[in-house]
VOPAGU-2260 file (C-alpha; in pm, 1 decimal, decimal comma):
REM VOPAGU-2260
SITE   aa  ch    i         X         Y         Z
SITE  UNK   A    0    1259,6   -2731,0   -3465,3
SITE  UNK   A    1    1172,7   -2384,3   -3517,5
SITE  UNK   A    2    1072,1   -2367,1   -3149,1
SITE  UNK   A    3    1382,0   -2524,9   -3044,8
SITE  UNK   A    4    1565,0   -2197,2   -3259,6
SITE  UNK   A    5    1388,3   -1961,4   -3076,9
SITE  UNK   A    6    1516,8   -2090,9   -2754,9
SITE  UNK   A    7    1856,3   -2095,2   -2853,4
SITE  UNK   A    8    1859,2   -1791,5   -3017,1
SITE  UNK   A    9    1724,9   -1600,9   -2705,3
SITE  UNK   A   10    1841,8   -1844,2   -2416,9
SITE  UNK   A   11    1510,0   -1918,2   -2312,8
SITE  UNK   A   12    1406,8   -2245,4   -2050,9
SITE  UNK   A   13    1691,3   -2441,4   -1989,1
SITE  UNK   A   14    1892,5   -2310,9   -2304,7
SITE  UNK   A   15    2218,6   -2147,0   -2260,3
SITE  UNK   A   16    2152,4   -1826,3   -2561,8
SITE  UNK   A   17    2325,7   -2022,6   -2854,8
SITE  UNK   A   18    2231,0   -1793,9   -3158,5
SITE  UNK   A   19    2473,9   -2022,4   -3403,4
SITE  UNK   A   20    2259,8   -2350,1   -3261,9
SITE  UNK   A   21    1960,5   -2105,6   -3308,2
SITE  UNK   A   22    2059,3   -2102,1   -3710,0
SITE  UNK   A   23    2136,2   -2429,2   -3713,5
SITE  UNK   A   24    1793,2   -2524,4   -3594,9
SITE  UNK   A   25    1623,1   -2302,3   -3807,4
SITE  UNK   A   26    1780,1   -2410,7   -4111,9
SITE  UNK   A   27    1628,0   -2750,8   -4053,4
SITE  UNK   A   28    1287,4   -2580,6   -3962,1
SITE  UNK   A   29    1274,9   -2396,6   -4337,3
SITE  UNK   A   30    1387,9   -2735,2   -4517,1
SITE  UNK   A   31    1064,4   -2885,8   -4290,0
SITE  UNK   A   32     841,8   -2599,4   -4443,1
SITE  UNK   A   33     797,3   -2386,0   -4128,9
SITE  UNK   A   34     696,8   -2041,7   -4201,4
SITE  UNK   A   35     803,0   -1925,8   -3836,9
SITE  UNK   A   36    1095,7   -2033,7   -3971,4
SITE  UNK   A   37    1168,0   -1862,0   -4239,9
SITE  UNK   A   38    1088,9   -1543,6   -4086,9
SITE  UNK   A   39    1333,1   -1621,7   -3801,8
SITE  UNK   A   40    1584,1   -1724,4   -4044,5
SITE  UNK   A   41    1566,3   -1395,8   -4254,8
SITE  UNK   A   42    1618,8   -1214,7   -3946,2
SITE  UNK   A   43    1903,4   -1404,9   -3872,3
SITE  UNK   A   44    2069,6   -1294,5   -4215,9
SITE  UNK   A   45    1909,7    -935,1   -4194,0
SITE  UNK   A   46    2120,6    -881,3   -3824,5
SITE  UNK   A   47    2461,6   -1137,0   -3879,9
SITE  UNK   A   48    2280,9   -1324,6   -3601,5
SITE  UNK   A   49    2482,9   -1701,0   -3576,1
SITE  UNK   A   50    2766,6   -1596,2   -3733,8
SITE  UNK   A   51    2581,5   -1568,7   -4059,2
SITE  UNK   A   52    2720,4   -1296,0   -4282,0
SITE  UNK   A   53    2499,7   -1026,9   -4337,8
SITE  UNK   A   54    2330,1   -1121,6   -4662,8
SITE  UNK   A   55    2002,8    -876,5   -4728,3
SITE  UNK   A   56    1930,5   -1059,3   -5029,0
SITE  UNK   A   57    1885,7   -1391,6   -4864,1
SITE  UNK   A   58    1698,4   -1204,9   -4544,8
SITE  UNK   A   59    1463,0   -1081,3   -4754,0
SITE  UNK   A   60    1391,0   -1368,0   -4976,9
SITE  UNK   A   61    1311,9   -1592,2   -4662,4
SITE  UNK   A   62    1096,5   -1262,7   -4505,6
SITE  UNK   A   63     936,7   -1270,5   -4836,4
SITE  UNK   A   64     886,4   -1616,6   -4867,8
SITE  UNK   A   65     727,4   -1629,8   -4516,5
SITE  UNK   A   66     506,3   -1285,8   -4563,7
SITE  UNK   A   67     346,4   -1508,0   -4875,4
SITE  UNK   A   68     254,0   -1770,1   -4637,9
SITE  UNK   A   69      64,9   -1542,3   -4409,2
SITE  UNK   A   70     319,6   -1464,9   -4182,2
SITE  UNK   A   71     192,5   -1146,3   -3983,9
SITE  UNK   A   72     565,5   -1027,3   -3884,8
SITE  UNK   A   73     711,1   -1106,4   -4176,2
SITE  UNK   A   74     487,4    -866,9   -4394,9
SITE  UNK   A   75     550,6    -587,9   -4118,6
SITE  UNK   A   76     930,4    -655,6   -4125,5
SITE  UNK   A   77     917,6    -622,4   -4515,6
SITE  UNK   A   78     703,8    -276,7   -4478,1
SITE  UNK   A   79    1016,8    -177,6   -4244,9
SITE  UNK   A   80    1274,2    -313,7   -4495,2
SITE  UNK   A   81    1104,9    -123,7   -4769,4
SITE  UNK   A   82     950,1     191,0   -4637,6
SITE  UNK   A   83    1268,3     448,7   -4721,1
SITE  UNK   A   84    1335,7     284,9   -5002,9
SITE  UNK   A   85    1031,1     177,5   -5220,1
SITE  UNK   A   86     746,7     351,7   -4988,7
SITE  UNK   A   87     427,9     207,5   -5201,0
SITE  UNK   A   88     573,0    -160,7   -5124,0
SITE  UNK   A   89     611,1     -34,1   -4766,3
SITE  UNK   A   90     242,3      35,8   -4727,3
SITE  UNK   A   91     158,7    -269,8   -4951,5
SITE  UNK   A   92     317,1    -462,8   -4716,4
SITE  UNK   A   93     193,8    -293,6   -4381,8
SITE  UNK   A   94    -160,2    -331,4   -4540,0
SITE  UNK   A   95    -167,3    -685,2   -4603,5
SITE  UNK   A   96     -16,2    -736,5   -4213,1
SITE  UNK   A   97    -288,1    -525,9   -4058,3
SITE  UNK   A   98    -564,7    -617,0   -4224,1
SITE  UNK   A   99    -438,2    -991,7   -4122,8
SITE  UNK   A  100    -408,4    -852,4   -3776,6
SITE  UNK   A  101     -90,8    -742,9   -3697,2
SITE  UNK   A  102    -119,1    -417,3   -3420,1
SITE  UNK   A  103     243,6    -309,8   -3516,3
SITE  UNK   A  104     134,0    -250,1   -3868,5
SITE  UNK   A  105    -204,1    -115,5   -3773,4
SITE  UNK   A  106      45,7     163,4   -3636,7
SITE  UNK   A  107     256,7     182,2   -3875,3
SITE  UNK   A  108     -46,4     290,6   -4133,6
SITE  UNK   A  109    -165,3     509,1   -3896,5
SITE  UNK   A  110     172,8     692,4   -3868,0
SITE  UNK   A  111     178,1     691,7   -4268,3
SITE  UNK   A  112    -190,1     849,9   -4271,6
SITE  UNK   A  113    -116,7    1045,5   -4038,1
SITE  UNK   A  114     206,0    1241,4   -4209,4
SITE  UNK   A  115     129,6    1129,9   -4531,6
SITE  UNK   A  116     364,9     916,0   -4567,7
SITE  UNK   A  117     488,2     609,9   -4837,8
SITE  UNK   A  118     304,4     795,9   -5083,9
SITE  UNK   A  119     -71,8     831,0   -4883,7
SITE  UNK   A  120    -204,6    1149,4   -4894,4
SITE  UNK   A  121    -239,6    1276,0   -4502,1
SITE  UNK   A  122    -548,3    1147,6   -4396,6
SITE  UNK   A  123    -593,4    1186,7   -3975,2
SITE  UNK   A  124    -921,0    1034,5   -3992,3
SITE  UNK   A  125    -779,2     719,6   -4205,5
SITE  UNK   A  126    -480,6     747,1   -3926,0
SITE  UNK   A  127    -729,2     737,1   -3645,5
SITE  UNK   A  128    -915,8     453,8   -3774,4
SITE  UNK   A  129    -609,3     261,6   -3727,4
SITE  UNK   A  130    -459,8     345,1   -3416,6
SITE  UNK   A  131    -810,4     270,8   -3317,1
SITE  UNK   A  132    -809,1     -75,7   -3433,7
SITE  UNK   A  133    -459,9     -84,0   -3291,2
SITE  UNK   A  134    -552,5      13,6   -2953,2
SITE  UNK   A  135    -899,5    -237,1   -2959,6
SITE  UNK   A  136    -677,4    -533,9   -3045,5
SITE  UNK   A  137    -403,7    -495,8   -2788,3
SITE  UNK   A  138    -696,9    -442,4   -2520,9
SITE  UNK   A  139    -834,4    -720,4   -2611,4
SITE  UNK   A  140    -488,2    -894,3   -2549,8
SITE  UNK   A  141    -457,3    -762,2   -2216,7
SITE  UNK   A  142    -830,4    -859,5   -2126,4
SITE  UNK   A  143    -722,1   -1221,5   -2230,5
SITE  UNK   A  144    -381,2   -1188,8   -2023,9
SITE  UNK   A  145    -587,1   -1104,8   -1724,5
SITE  UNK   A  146    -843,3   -1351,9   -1745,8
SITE  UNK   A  147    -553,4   -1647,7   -1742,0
C-alpha cells in the first residue's frame, strides 16, 4: 500500500502522478502499521501534498510516530523540523538518525560541530569525524551501485 503511495505520489511506473490517490493509499498503509507510511504521510501534511490542509501538528505526530519505529528519515526530518526552533531536540534527533545510519544526518552533525551549532560547542574534529562517516557510507553505496 505504502509502495503503491509512493508511486502515485511521484508518478512513477505506469502511474499517472496522483498525489490525492498517493494520500489515499497511505492512509490505508498507517491503519496497516507501515512505518514508511507514516513518514510519507507526515510529509504529506507537512507540504499540503493531496489536497491535505497543511496541519504541522498532525505531520509531526506521524514523523514522530515513525522516527520511534526506527525510521531513519523520519528522525532526520524531525532534526529539520526542530533545529531553529528547539536546537537540543534538533541534534537529539539527528543523533539517533546517524548513529542508525542515515548519511544526511551524519552531515547535518557535522555542520552543527562544525559551527557550533543546536547548542554543541564547535568541535571540527567531532565535525570531521562525521563527514567522514558520511563520505565512507555513501562510497560504499556507490561501490554497491557499480557492482549491480
Amino acid at each position: 500500500m505504502n509502495n503503491l503511495g509512493n508511486y502515485y505520489e511521484h508518478g512513477k511506473g505506469k502511474q499517472t502522478k496522483d498525489e490525492a490517490k498517493a494520500v489515499e493509499w497511505y492512509k490505508k498503509a498507517v491503519k496497516a502499521g507501515n512505518v514508511s507510511a507514516m513518514y510519507n504521510l507526515g510529509n504529506c501534511y507537512l507540504y499540503r501534498k493531496g489536497g491535505l490542509p497543511w496541519d504541522i501538528e498532525q505531520g509531526i505526530k506521524l514523523q514522530q510516530k515513525a522516527a520511534e519505529a526506527g525510521n531513519t528519515n523520519a528522525m532526520c526530518s524531525l532534526g529539520c523540523i526542530y533545529q531553529y526552533s528547539e536546537a537540543e531536540k534538533a541534534v537529539e534527533w539527528f543523533r539517533k538518525a546517524a548513529e542508525a545510519g542515515d548519511g544526511s544526518a551524519m552531515y547535518r552533525l557535522g555542520r552543527l560541530y562544525q559551527y557550533g551549532g543546536g547548542g554543541l560547542i564547535k568541535d571540527e574534529a567531532k565535525a570531521v569525524e562525521w563527514y567522514q562517516k558520511q563520505q565512507k557510507l555513501e562510497i560504499a553505496r556507490l561501490q554497491k551501485g557499480f557492482k549491480n
